[in-house]
C-alpha positions, 0 to 999 in steps of 0.5 A: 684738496687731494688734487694738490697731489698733483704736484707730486708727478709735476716735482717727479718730471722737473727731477728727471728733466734736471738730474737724468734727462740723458737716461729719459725718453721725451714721452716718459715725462708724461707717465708720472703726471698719468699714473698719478692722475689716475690714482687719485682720481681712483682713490677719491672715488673710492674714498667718496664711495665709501663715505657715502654708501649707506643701507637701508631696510625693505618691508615685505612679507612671504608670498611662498615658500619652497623646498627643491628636493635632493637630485642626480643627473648625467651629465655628458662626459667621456673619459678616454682610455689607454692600454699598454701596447709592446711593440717591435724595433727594427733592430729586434729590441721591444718597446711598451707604447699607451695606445687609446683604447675607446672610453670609460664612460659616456657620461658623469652624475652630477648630485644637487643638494636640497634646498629651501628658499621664500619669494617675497613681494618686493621680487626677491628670493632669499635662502632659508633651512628646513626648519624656516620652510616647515614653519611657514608650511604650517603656517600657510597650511597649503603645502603641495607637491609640485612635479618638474619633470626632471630628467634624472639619473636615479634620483627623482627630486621634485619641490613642495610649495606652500604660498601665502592664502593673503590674510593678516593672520598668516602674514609673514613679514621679511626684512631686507637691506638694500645699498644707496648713495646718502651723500648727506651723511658725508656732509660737514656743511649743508647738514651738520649733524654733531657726533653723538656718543650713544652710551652717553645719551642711551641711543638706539642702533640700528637693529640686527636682521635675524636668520628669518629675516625679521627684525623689530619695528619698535625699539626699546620697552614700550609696555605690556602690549609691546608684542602687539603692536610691533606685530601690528607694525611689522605688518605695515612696514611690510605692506607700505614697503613697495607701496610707499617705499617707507620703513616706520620705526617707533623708538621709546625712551624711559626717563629721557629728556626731550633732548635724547630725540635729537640726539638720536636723529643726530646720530642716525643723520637724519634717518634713512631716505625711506625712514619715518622715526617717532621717538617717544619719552615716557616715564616709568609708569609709561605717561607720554612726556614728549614725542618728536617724530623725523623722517626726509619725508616731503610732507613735513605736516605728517611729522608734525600731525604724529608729534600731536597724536601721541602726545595727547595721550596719556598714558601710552598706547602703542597699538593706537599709535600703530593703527593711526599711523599705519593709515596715515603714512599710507595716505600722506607720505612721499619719500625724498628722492636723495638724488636732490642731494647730488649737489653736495661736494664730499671731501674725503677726510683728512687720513685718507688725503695723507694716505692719498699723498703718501700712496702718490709719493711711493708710485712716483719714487717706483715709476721714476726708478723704472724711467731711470733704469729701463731699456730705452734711455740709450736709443733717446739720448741722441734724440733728447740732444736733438731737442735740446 
């Protein structure tokens, strides 16, 4: 639909051919329809950029942390000097003249602050504060020094290095987002998921990634045991993560109807590609109600094999749920690769065509004026009159 604009710069030239061809050069009729073609195309892509750009989470876990002591260094660098020279005139009268006079030094310090950070398995290095780097160094229980040989000025800065020893205890789980291309959610045809309004059917979001890079597995109140298994969970999402390139969330709804599931998938379009999501409906004395599990997973009967796990349940167990579906997804899942969806049109939405519209309109009306007005319509009248 935005390519209809381009009947914008196609009026612009039929106005600037009948109205002002004796103030027009031949090549300028061809700069409406250029510039034109190549706002649209920037604004659609743009448009379709941001219509389909999504987020998603990565599991991982610490495999060290570090701390970069404060630090100085010369750096070379000279600062010439100058002193006041009086000299003489031919005619007897003085005169005061700068002269170089050498430098003031042959190098600056250069001070780098402190800091901390962490490794992570999926090959990142994120930034943390004193207090994260103390932490883990408790945790880990290794914490060492490590000389780096610094050239220094006057400051000798070294790091402390505290690395994870590989056992669950002391795992510590981070969790990253990551940007992709989800053209699904931009789709009003192939996959048509309602808007939802989620206060009306009490829906999760997505959830906040903290200062340390946590952030829950379970949503929602599950229970007594809710530390335990999300603690349990976390450290799953954090090993399946680059494994099998999966993220687990359970969501546990309260006196909901069967329903709110649906809605949920509904307004989280389906999940992230990476994503397997069980929902689960229990009552307030915790007994499973229903359970409806959706992911974009390739393996459909893994969704329907969690449904029939944690319905035969009675009364919820979160931790059993976890130590059966950890193993699980590690041997059935495969992620849907989302380049599949490549086929899918996005067309933008219909404020962004007005705006696209009236941006053209403005750039049309600018360039025309600069044709009308500019330096070259004198010299192309004689040669317009030899076309026409």
């Amino acid at each position: 639909m935005v390519w209809f604009a381009m009947a914008i710069p196609v009026l612009t030239a039929l106005v600037l051919f009948v109205l002002f061809k004796h103030r027009t050069v031949w090549w300028e009729f061809f700069i409406p329809v250029g510039v034109s073609a190549l706002l649209i195309f920037i604004c659609k892509t743009c448009t379709e950029t941001l219509q389909t750009l999504d987020k998603e989470y990565w599991g991982g876990w610490v495999t060290k942390a570090e701390y970069y002591e404060e630090w100085d260094e010369r750096v070379p660098c000279r600062h010439p000097k100058y002193k006041a020279v009086t000299r003489t005139r031919s005619d007897g009268s003085t005169y005061t003249e700068w002269v170089f006079d050498g430098y003031e030094h042959l190098y600056d310090v250069d001070y780098h602050s402190p800091y901390w950070q962490v490794s992570e398995s999926n090959g990142y290095t994120l930034s943390v504060n004193s207090n994260r780097f103390d932490e883990l160094a408790m945790k880990f229980g290794n914490k060492k020094k490590v000389d780096l040989g610094r050239s220094y000025h006057s400051i000798d800065g070294d790091k402390w290095v505290a690395t994870w020893k590989g056992s669950d205890e002391t795992l510590e789980p981070v969790v990253t987002i990551h940007s992709y291309e989800n053209r699904v959610q931009a789709s009003d045809s192939i996959f048509n998921f309602p808007e939802v309004n989620p206060e009306e059917y009490g829906l999760f979001e997505y959830p906040r990634i903290t200062d340390y890079y946590r952030c829950p597995s379970i949503l929602g109140n599950s229970g007594p045991a809710h530390a335990e298994a999300n603690r349990l969970l976390d450290i799953w999402n954090a090993k399946l993560g680059a494994m099998k390139q999966v993220r687990i969330w359970i969501l546990v709804f309260v006196d909901k109807p069967y329903d709110t599931a649906l809605k949920q998938e509904a307004y989280w379009k389906g999940g992230n590609k990476n994503e397997f999501i069980v929902a689960i409906g229990v009552d307030k004395q915790r007994a499973v109600k229903w359970c409806y599990a959706f992911s974009w997973t390739e393996v459909e009967q893994l969704k329907v094999e969690a449904r029939n796990f944690v319905i035969q349940q009675k009364e919820l167990d979160l931790v059993k749920v976890v130590e059966w579906l950890g193993p699980e997804i590690q041997k059935k899942f495969v992620r849907k690769q989302f380049a599949d969806f490549s086929y899918i049109t996005v067309e933008p939405p219909l404020w962004a065509v007005i705006l696209i519209f009236l941006i053209t309109i403005a750039v049309n009306v600018g360039v025309s004026a600069w044709i009308v007005y500019n330096e070259f319509h004198e010299e192309s009248r004689r040669r317009f009159n030899s076309y026409y």
